[in-house]
C-alpha positions as CSV (number, residue, x, y, z in Angstrom):
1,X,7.8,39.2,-15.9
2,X,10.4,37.3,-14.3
3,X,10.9,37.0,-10.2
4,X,13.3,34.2,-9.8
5,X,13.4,31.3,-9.0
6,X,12.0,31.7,-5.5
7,X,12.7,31.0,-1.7
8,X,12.2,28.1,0.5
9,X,11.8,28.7,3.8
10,X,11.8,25.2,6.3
11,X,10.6,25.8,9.9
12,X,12.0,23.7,12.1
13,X,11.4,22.7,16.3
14,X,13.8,24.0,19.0
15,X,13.9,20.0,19.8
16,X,16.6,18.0,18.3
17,X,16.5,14.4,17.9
18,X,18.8,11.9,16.7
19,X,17.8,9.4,14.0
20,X,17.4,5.8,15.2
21,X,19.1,3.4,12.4
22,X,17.7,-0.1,11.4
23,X,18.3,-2.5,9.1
24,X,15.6,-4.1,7.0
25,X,16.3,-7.5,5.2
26,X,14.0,-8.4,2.9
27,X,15.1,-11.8,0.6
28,X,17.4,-10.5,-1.7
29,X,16.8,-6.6,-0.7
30,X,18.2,-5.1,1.7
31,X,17.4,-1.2,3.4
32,X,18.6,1.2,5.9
33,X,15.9,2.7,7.7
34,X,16.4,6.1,9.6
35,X,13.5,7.4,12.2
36,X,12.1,9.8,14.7
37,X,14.6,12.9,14.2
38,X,13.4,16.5,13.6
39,X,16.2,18.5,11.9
40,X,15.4,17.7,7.9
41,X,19.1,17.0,7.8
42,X,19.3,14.8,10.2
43,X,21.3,12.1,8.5
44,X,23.5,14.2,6.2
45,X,26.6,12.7,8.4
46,X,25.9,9.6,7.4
47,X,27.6,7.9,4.6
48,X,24.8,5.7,3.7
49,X,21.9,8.5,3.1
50,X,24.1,11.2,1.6
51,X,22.8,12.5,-2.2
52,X,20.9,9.6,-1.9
53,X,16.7,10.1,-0.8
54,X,15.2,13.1,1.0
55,X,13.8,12.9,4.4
56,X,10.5,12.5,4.6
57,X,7.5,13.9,7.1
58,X,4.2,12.4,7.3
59,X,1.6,15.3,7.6
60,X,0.5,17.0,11.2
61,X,3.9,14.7,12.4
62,X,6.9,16.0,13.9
63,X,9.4,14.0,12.9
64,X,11.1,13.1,9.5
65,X,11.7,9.5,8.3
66,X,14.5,8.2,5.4
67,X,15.2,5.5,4.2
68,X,18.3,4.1,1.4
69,X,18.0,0.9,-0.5
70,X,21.2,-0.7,-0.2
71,X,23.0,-2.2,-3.9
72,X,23.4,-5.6,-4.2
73,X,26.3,-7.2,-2.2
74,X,26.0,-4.2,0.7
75,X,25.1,-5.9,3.7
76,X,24.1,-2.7,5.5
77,X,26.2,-3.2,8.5
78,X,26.9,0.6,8.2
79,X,23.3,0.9,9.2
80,X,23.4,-1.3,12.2
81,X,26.7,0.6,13.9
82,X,25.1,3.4,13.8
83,X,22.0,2.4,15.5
84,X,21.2,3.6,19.2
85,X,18.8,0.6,19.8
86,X,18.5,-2.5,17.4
87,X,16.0,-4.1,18.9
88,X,12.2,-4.3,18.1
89,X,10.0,-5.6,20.7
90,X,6.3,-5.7,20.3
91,X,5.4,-4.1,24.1
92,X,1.4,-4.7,23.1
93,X,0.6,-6.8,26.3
94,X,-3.2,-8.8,26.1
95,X,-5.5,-7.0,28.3
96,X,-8.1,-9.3,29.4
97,X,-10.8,-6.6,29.6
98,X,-10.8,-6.0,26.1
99,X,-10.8,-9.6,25.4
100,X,-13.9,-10.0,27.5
101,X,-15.5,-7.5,25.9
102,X,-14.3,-8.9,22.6
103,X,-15.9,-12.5,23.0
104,X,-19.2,-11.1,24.7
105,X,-19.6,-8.4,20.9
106,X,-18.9,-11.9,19.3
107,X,-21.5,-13.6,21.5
108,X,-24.0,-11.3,21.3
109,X,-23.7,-11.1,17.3
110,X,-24.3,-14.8,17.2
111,X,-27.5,-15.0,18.8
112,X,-28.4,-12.0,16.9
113,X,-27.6,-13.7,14.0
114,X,-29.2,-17.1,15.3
115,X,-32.5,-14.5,15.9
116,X,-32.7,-13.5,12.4
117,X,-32.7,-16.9,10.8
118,X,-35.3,-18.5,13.2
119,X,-37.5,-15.5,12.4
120,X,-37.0,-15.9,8.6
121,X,-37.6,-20.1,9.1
122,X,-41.0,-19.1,11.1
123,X,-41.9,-16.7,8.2
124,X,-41.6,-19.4,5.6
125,X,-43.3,-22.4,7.3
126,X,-46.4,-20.0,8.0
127,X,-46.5,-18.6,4.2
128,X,-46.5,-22.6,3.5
129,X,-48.8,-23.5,5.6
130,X,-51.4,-20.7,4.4
């Protein structure tokens, strides 16, 4: 019995976001990375990612990711005109709370540790002395 070759059905969000374009330079490799859009489509206008890889969701995300190797002697500035924002800023700010916290845990394992071996020393030099 024969049914075809079947339907696929592809739910997608009211929502639609643009891709954000970067380039990624790696030695002698070079890629075109496109994020954070929701249509599964979402880069089919551009000339870089078209017949080339599929767009790609992580699971319980909503939004797809792609990215396209570039051949050799492509220097991806196609990618980069593209791009809404090219700049990646790391916005993680030290909180000094945490780094409190972090050095007391530290502290406190110490003389935990330091606990342990003076216990196992005093063991020792009373099974010797015995």
């Amino acid at each position: 019995m024969f049914f075809g070759s079947g339907t696929r059905l592809t739910i997608e969000p009211k929502l639609e976001v643009e891709p954000d374009y970067y380039k990624l330079v790696g030695g002698e490799t070079t890629a075109c990375l496109a994020t954070g859009f929701t249509r599964q489509n979402g880069t089919s206008n551009h000339t870089l990612f078209k017949d080339k890889t599929a767009a790609v969701r992580i699971e319980n995300d909503k939004v797809y990711n792609q990215v396209v190797v570039l051949p050799t002697g492509n220097n991806g500035d196609e990618c980069e005109t593209e791009s809404k924002d090219s700049s990646c800023e790391d916005s993680i700010k030290p909180d000094p709370k945490v780094n409190f916290v972090s050095v007391t845990v530290l502290c406190l394992r110490l003389l935990f540790i330091k606990t342990v071996v003076f216990n196992v020393l005093m063991t020792f030099r009373l099974w010797i002395s015995q």
